[in-house]
The first five atom37 places (N, CA, C, CB, O) and aatype in JSON, in Angstrom:
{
  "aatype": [20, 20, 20, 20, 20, 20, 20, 20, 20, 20, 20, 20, 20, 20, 20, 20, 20, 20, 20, 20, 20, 20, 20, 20, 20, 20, 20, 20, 20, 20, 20, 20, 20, 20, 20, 20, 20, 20, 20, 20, 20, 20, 20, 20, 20, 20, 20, 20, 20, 20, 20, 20, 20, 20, 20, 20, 20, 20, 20, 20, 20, 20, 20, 20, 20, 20, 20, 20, 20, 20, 20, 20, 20, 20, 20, 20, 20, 20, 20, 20, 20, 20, 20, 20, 20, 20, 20, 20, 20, 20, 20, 20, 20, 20, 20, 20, 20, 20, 20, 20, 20, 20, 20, 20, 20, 20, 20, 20, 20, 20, 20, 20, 20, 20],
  "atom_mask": [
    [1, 1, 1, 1, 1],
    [1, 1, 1, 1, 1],
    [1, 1, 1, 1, 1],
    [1, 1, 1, 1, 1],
    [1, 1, 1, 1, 1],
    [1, 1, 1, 1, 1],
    [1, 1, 1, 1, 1],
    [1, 1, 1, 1, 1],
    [1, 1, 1, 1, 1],
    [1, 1, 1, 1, 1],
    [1, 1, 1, 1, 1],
    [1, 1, 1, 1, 1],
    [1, 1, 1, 1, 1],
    [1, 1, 1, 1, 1],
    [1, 1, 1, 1, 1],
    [1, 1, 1, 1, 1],
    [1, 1, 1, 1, 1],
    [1, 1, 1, 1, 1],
    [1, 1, 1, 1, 1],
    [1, 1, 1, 1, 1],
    [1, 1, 1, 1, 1],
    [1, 1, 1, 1, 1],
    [1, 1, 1, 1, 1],
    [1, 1, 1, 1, 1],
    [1, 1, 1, 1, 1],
    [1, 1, 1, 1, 1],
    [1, 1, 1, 1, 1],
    [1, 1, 1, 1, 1],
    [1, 1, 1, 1, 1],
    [1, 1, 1, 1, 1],
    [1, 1, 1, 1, 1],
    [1, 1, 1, 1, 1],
    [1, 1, 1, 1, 1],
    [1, 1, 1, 1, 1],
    [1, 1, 1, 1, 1],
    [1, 1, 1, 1, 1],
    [1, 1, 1, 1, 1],
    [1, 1, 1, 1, 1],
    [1, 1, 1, 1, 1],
    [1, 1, 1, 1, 1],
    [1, 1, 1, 1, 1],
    [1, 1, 1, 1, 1],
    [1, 1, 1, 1, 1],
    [1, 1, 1, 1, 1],
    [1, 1, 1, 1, 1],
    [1, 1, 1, 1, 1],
    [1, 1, 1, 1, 1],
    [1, 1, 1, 1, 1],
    [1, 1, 1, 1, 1],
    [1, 1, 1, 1, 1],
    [1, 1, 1, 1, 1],
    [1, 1, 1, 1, 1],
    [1, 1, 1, 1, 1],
    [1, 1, 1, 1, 1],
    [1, 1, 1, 1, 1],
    [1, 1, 1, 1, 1],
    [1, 1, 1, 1, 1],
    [1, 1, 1, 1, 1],
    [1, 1, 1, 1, 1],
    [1, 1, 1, 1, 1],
    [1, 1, 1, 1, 1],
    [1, 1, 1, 1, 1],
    [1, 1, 1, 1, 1],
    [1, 1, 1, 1, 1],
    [1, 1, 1, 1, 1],
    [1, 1, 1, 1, 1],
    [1, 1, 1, 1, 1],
    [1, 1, 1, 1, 1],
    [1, 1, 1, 1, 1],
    [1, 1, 1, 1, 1],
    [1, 1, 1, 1, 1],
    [1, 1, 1, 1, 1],
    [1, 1, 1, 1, 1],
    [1, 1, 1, 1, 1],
    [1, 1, 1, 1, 1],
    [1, 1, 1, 1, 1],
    [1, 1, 1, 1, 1],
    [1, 1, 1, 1, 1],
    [1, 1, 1, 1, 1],
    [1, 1, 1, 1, 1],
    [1, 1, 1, 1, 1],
    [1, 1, 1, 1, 1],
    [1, 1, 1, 1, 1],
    [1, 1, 1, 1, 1],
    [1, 1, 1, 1, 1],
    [1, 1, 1, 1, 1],
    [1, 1, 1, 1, 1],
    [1, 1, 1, 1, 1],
    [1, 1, 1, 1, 1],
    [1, 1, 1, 1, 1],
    [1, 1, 1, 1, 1],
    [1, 1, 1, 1, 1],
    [1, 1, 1, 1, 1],
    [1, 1, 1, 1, 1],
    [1, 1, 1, 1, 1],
    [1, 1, 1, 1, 1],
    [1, 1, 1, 1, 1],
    [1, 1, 1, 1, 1],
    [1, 1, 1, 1, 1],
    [1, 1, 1, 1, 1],
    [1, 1, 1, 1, 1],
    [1, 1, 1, 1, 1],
    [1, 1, 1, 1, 1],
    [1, 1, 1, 1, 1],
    [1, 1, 1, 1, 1],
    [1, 1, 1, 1, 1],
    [1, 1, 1, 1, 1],
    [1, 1, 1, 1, 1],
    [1, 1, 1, 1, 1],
    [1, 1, 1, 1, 1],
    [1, 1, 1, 1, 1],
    [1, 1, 1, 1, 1],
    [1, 1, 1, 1, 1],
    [1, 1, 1, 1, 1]
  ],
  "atom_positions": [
    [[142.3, 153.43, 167.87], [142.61, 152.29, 167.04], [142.53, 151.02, 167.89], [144.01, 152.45, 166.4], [143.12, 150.98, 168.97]],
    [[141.74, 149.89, 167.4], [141.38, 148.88, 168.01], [142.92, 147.75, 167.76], [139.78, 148.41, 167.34], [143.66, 147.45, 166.82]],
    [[142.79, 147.42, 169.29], [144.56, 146.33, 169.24], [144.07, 144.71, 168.79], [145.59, 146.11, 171.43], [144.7, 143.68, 169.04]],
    [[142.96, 144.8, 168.17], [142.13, 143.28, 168.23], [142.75, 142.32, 166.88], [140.08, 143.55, 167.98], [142.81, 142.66, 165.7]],
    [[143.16, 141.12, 167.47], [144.37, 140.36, 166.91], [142.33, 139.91, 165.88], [145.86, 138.78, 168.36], [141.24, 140.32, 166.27]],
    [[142.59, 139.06, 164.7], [141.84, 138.4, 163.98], [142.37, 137.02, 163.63], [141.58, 139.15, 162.96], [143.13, 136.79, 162.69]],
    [[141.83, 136.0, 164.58], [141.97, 134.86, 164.84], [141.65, 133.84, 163.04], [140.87, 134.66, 166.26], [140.49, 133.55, 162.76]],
    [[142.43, 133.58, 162.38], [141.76, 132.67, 161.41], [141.48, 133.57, 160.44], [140.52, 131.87, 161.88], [140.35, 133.48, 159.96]],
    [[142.21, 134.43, 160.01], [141.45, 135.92, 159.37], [141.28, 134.84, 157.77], [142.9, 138.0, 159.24], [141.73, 133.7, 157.67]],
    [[140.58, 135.52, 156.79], [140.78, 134.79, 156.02], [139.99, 133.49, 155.97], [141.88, 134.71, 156.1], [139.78, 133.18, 154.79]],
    [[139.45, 132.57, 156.87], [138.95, 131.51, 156.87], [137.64, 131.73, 155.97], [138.83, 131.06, 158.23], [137.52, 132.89, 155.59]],
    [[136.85, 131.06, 155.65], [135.15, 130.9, 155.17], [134.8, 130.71, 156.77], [134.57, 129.23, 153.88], [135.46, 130.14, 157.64]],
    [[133.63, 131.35, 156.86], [132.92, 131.87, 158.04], [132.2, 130.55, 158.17], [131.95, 133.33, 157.88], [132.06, 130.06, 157.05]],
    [[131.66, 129.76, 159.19], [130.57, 128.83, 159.43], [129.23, 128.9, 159.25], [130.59, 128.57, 160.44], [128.7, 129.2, 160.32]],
    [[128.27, 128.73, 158.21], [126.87, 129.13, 158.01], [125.85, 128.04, 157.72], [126.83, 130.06, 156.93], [126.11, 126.91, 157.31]],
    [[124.56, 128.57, 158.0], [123.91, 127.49, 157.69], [123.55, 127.08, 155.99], [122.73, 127.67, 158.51], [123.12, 127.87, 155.15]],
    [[123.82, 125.81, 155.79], [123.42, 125.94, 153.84], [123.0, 124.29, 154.37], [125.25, 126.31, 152.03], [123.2, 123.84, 155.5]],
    [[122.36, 123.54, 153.2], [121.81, 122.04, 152.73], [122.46, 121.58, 152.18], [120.79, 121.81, 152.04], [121.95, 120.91, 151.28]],
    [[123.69, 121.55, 152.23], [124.71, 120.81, 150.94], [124.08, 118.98, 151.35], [127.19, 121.14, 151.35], [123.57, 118.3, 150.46]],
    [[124.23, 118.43, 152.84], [123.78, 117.45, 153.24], [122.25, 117.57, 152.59], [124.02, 117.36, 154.71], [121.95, 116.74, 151.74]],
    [[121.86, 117.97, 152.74], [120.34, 117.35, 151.86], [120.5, 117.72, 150.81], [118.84, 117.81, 152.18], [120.12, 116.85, 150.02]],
    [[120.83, 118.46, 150.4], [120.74, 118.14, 148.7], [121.45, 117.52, 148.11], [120.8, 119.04, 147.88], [121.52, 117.6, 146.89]],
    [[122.21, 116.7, 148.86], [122.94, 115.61, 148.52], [122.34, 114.51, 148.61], [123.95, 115.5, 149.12], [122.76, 113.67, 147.81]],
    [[121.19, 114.05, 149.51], [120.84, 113.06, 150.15], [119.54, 113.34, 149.09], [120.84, 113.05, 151.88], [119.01, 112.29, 148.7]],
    [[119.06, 114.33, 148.67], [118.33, 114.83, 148.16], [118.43, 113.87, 146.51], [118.64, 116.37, 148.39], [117.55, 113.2, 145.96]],
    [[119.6, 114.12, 146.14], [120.01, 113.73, 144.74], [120.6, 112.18, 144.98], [121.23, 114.88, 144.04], [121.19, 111.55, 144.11]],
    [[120.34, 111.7, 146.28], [121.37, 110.49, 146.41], [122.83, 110.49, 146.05], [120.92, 109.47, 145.66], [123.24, 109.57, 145.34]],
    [[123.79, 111.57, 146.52], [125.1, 111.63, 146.4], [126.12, 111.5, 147.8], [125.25, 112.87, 145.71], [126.22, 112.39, 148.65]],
    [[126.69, 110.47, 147.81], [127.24, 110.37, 148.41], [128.61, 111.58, 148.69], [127.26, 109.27, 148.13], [129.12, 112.02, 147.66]],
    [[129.15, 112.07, 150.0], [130.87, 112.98, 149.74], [131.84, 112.36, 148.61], [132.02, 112.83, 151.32], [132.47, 113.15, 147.9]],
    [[131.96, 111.11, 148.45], [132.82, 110.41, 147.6], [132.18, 110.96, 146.14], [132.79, 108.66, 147.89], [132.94, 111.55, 145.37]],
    [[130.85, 110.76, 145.82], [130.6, 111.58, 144.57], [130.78, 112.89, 144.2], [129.59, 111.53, 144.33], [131.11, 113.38, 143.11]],
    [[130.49, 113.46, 145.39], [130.76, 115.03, 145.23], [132.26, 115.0, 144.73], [130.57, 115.99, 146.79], [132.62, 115.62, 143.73]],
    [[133.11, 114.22, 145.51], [134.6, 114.5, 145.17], [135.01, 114.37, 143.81], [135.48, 113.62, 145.9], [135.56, 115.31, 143.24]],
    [[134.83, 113.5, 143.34], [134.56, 112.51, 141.58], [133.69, 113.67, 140.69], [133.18, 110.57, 141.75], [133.77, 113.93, 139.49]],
    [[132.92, 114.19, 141.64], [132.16, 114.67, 140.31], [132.84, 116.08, 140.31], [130.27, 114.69, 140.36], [133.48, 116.33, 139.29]],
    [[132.8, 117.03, 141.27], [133.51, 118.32, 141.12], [134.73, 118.48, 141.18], [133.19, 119.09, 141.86], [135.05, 119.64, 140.96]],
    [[136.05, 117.4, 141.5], [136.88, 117.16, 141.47], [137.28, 118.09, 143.05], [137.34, 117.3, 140.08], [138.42, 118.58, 143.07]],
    [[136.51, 118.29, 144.13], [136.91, 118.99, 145.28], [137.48, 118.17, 146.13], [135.93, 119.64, 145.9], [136.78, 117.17, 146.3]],
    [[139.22, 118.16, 147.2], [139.38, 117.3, 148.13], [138.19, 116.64, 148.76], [140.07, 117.88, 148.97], [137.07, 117.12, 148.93]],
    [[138.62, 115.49, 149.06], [137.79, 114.42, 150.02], [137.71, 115.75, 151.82], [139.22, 112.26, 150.3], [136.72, 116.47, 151.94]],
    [[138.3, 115.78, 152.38], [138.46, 116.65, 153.16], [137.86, 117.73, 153.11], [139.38, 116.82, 153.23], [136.95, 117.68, 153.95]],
    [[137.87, 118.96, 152.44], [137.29, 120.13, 151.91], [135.46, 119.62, 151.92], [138.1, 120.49, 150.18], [134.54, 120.28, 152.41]],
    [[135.32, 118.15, 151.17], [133.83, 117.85, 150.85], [133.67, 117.77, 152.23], [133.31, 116.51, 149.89], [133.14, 118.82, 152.59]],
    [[133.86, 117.08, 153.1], [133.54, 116.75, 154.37], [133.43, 117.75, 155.18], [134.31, 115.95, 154.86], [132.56, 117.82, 156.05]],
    [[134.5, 118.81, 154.93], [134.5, 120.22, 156.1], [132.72, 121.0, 155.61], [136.4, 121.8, 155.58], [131.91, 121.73, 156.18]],
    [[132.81, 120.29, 154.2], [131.36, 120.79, 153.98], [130.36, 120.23, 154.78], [130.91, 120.58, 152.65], [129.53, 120.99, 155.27]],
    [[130.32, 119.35, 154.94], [129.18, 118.19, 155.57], [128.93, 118.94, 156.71], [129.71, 116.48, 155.99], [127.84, 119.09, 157.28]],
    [[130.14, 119.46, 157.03], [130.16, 119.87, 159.02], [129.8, 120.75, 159.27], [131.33, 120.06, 159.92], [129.59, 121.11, 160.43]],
    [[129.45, 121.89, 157.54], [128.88, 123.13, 157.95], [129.39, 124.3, 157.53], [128.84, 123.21, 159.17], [128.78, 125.36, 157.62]],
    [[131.16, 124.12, 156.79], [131.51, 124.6, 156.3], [131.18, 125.44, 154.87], [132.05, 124.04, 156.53], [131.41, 124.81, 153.84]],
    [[130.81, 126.45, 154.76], [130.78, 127.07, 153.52], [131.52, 127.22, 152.12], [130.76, 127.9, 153.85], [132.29, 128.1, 151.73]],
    [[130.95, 125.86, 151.35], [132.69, 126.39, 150.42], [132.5, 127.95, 149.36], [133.26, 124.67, 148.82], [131.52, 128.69, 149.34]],
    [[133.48, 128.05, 148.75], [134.02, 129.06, 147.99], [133.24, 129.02, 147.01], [135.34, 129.0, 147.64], [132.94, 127.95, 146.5]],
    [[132.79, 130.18, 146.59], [131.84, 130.41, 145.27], [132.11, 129.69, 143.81], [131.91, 131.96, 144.94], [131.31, 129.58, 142.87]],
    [[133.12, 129.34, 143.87], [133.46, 128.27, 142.53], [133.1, 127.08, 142.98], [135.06, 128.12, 141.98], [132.75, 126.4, 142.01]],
    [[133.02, 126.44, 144.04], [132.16, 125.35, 144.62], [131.07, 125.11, 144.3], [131.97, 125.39, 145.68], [130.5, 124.19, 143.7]],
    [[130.55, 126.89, 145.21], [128.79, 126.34, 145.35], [128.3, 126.22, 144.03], [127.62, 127.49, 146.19], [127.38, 125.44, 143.77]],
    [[129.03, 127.16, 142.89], [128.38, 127.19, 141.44], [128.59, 125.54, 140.86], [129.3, 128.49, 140.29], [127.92, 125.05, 139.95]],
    [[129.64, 124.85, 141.61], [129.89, 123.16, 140.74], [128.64, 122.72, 141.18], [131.35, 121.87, 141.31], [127.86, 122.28, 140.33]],
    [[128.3, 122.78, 142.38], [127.38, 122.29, 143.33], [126.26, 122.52, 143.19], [127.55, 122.59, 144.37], [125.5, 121.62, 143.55]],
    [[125.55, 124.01, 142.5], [124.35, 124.15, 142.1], [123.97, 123.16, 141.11], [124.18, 125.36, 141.69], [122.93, 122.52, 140.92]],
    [[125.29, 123.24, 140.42], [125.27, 122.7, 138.9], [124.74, 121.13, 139.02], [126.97, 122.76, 138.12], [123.74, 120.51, 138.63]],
    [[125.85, 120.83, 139.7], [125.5, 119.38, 140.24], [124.51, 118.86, 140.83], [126.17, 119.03, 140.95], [124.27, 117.66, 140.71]],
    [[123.63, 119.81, 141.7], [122.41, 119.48, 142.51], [121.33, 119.49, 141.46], [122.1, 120.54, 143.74], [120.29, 118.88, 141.69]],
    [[121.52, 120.25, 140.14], [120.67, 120.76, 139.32], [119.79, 121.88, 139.95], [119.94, 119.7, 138.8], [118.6, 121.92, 139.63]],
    [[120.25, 122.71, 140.75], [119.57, 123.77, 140.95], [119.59, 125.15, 140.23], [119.78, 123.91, 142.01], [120.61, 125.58, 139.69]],
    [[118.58, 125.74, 140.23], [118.5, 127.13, 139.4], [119.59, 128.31, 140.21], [116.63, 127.76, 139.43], [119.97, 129.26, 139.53]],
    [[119.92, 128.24, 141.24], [120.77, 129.12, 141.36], [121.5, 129.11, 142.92], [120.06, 130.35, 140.95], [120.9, 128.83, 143.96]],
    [[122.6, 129.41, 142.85], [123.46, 129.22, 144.52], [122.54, 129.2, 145.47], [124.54, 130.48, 145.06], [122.39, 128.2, 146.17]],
    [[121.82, 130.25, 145.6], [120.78, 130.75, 146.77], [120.39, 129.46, 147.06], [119.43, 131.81, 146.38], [120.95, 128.9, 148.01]],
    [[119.58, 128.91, 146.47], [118.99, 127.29, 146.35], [119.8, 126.99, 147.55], [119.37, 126.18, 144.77], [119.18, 127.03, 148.61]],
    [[121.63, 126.57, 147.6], [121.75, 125.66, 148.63], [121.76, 126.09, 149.92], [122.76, 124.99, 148.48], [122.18, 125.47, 150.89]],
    [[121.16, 127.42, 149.87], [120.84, 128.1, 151.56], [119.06, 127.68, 151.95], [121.04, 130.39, 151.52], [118.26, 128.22, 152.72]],
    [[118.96, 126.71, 151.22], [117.76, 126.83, 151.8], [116.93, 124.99, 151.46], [116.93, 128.42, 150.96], [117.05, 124.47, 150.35]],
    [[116.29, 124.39, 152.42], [116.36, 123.05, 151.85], [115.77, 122.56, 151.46], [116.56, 122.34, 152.21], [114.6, 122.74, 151.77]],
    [[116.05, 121.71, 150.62], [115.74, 121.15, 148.73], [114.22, 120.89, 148.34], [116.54, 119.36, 148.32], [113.63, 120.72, 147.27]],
    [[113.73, 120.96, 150.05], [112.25, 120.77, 149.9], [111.4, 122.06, 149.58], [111.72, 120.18, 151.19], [110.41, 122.25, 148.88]],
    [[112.13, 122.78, 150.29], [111.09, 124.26, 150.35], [111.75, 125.18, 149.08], [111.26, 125.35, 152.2], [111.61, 126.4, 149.17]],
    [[112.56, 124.57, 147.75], [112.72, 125.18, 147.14], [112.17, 125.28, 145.82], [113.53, 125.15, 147.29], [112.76, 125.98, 145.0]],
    [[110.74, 124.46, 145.39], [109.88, 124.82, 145.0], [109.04, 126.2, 145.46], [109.43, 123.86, 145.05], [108.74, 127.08, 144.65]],
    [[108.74, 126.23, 146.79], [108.24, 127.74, 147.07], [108.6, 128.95, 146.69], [108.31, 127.99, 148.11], [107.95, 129.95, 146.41]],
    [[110.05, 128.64, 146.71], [111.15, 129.86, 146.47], [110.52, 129.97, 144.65], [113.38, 129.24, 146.8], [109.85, 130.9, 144.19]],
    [[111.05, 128.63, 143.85], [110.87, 129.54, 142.42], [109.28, 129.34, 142.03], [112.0, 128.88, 140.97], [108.96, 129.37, 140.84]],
    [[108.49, 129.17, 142.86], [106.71, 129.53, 142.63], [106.63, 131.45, 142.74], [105.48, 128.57, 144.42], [106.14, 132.19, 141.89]],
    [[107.19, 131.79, 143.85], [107.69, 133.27, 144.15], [107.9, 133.61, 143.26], [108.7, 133.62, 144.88], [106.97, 134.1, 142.61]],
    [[109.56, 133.53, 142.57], [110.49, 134.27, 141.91], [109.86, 135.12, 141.32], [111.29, 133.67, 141.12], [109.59, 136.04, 142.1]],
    [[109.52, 135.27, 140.4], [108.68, 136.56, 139.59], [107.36, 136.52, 139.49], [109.01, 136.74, 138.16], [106.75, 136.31, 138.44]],
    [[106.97, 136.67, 140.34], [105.24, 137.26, 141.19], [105.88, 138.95, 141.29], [104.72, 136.25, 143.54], [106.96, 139.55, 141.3]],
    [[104.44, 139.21, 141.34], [104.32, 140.44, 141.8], [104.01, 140.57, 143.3], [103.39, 141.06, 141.04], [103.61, 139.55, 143.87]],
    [[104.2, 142.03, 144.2], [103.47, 141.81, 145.83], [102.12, 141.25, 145.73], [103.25, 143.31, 146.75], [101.62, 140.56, 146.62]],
    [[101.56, 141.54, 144.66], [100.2, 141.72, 144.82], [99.67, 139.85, 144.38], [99.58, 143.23, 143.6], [98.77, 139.29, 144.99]],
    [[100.41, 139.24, 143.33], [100.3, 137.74, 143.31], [100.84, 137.34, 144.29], [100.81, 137.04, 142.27], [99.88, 136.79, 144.84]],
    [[102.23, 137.11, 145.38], [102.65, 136.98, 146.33], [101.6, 136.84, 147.48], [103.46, 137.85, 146.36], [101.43, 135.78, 148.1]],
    [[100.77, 138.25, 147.76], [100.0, 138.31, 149.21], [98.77, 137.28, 148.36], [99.4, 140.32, 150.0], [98.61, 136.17, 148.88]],
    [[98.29, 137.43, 147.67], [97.35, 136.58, 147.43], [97.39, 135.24, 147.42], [96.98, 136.84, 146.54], [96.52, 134.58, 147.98]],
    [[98.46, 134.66, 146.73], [99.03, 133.12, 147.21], [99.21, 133.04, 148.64], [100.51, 132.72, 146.57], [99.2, 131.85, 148.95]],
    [[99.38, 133.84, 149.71], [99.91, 133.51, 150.74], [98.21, 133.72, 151.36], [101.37, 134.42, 151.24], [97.81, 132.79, 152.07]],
    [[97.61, 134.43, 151.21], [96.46, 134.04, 151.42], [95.65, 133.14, 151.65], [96.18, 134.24, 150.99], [94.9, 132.81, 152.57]],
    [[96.05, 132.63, 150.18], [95.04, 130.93, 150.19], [95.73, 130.31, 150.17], [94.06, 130.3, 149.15], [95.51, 129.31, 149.49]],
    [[97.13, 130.41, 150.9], [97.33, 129.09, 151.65], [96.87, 129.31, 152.53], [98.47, 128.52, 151.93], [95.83, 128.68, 152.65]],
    [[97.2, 130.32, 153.79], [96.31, 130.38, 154.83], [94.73, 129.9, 155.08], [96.36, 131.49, 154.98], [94.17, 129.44, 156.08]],
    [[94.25, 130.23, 153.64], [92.94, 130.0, 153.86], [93.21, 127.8, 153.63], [91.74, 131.19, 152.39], [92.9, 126.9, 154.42]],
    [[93.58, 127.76, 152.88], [93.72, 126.28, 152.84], [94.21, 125.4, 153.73], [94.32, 126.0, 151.99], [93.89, 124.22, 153.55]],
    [[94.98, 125.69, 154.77], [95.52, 125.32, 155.83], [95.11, 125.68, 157.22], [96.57, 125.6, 155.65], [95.49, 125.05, 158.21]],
    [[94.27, 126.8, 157.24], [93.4, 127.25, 158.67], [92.52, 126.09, 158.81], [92.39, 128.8, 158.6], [92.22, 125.52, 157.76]],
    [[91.99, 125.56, 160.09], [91.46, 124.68, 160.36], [89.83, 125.25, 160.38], [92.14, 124.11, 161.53], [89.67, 126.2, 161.14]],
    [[88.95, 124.92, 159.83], [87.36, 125.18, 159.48], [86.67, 124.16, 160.54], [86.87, 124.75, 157.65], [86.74, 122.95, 160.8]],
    [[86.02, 125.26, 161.0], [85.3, 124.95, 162.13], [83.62, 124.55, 161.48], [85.43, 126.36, 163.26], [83.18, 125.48, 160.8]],
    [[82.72, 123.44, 161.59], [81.73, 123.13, 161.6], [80.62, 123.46, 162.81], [81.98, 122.08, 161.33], [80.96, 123.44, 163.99]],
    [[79.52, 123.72, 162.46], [78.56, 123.9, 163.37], [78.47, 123.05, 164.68], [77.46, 123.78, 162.69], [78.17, 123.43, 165.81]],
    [[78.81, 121.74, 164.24], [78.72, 120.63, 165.3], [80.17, 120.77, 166.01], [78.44, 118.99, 164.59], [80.61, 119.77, 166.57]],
    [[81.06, 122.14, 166.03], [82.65, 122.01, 166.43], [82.59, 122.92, 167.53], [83.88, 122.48, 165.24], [83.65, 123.14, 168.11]],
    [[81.21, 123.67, 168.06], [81.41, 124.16, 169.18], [81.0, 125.67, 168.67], [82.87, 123.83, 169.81], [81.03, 126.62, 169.46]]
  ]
}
């Protein structure tokens, strides 16, 4: 049996999410967030720093960002068009989009390029 004390047990863990850009994203200031989801001024800010809030949060917060779903604020506000271009593809539409991007973004070499 392990004697290991649990420092903070209970806390929300520190993770990476975009609440800062998808705030900056929507032009919302912490003071709006507070006003609009009714969350402490404090609590909004522990967000800013990286803090993860509580699932009744992130759902005000999707809501508020206008995003399609929590996941959204793990990932940032830019690259989340990619995400719902994905969503319901098949592997087989998936590898093929990823394809021609590759092919659209590989650099094409001309005769006169060596």
């Amino acid at each position: 049996m392990s004697n290991t004390i649990k420092v903070h047990a209970g806390k929300t863990p520190q993770r990476v999410h975009y609440i800062v850009e998808w705030a900056n994203k929507r032009d919302l200031k912490q003071v709006d967030i507070v006003r609009e989801i009714g969350a402490d001024k404090g609590l909004v800010s522990r967000w800013f720093s990286g803090t993860v809030p509580k699932t009744e949060y992130l759902e005000q917060l999707r809501d508020l960002f206008h995003s399609d779903e929590v996941s959204s604020l793990f990932r940032h506000p830019d690259d989340d068009w990619i995400a719902k271009m994905f969503r319901d593809k098949t592997d087989e539409q998936k590898e093929k989009a990823v394809k021609m991007l590759e092919i659209w973004f590989s650099e094409h070499k001309t005769g006169t390029d060596g």
